[in-house]
Every structure is written in structure tokens, then in C-alpha cells.
C-alpha positions, 0 to 999 in steps of 0.5 A: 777124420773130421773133427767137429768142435762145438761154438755155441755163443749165447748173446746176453743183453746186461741192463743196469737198473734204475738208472736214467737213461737206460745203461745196457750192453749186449754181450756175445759169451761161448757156451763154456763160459762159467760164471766166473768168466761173465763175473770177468767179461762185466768187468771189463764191458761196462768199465768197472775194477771189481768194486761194483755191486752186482746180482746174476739173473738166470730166467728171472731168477736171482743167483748171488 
């Protein structure tokens, strides 16, 4: 029997705006991820401890 598993990673680019230079970090998140799990992998990329503003964009759209 072969069992098959799913790893589909999507590769995000983060860009923090209006700051000069450019703040960015490319991100690699599975398929499963939920927006709580981006909310925590942010966290921890860019260096922050929860207290940052910040606003989801999906195709261009604004969420939260």
C-alpha cells in the first residue's frame, strides 16, 4: 500500500510598508496553515512579541 501525503508549500514575500529601505521577508508556509499559524510564523520572522499592528492581504484584498 502507498500512502501519499500532500506537502504543498506556498512561498509568501511580507513587505512592511512605508519604510525606507525596504523591510521584506520571504516566507515558505504548508498548504494547512491557517491564519492563526501565519499570525504566529510573523511573529517570529520579523522579530516582533505580538504588540505590532498589522493587516492580511489575500490577492490584493484587505483581511483584519
Amino acid at each position: 500500500m502507498s500512502l501519499t501525503t500532500d506537502c504543498t508549500i506556498y512561498q509568501l514575500k511580507v513587505i512592511l510598508l512605508g519604510i525606507s529601505p525596504m523591510i521584506w521577508r520571504r516566507l515558505l508556509v504548508y498548504r494547512e496553515s491557517t491564519i492563526a499559524d501565519l499570525h504566529h510564523i510573523l511573529q517570529i520572522t520579523m522579530g516582533w512579541t505580538d504588540t505590532h499592528l498589522h493587516r492580511f492581504r489575500i490577492q490584493g484584498s484587505g483581511m483584519g
